[in-house]
C-alpha positions in Angstrom: 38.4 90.5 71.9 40.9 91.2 74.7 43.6 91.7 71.7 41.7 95.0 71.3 43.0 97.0 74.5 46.1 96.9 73.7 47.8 99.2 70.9 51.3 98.4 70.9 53.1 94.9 69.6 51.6 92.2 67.1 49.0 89.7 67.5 51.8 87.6 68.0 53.4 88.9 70.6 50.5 89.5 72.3 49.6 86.5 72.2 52.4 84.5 73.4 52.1 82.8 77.3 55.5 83.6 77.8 56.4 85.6 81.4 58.8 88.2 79.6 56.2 89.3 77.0 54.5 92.7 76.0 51.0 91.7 77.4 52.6 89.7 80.3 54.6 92.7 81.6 52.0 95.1 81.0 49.4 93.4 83.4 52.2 93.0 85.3 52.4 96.9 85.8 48.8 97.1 86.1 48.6 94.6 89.1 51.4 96.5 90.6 50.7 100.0 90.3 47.1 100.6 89.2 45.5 102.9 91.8 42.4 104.3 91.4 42.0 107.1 94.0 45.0 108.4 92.0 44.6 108.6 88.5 42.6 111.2 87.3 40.2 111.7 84.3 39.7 114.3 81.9 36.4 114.3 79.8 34.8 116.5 77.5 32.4 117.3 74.5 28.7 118.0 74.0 26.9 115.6 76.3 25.9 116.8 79.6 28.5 116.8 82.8 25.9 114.0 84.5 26.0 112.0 81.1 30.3 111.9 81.2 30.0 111.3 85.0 27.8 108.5 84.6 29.5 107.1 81.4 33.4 107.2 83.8 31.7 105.5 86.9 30.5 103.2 84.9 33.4 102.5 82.9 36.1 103.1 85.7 33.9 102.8 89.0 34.0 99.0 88.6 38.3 98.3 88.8 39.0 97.3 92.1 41.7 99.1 93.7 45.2 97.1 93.8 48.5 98.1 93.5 51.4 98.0 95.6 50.4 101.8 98.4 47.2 101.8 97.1 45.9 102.2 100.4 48.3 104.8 101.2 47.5 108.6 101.6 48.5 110.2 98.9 51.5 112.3 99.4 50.8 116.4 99.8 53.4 118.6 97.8 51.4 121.7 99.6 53.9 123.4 101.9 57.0 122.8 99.8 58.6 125.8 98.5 60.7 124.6 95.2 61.9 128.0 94.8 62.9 129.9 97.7 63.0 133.7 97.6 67.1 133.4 98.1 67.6 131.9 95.1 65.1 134.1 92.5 66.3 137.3 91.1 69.7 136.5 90.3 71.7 137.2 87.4 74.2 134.4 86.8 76.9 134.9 84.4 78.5 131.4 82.5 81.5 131.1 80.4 81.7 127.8 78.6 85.0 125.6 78.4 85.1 125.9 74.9 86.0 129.0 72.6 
């Protein structure tokens, strides 16, 4: 039954013990990076918002945190200004190398 969670590769190659394969690395990259204070879950349809809330806590609320900074604050992006004013409303005029 665990065959069924993953959707990529072949029941052989999910299968095999080997270090360097599909389902080897990809538990890998769960053990590493799965954080759960940082993932985020989008839900919707015709059941009630307590039904879905229940239903994610229930299927979500029981993965123990891990990860490699799990326990880190979560890096704010608030006060940065990607843009600044000095740079917007310019006209920039190109010419390519070639004809």
């Amino acid at each position: 039954k665990t065959m069924l969670r993953f959707h990529t590769g072949n029941v052989q190659t999910l299968r095999s013990t080997n270090e360097n394969t599909l389902a080897a690395k990809i538990k890998e990259f769960f053990a590493q990076h799965y954080c759960p204070p940082r993932m985020r879950l989008v839900t919707f349809g015709a059941p009630s918002l307590e039904w879905q809330l229940e239903q994610a806590q229930a299927t979500f609320g029981k993965i123990p945190r891990q990860g490699q900074g799990c326990g880190e604050a979560v890096p704010s992006f608030q006060g940065v200004v990607p843009y600044p004013s000095s740079s917007l409303q310019q006209l920039l005029r190109m010419q390519g190398l070639t004809p």
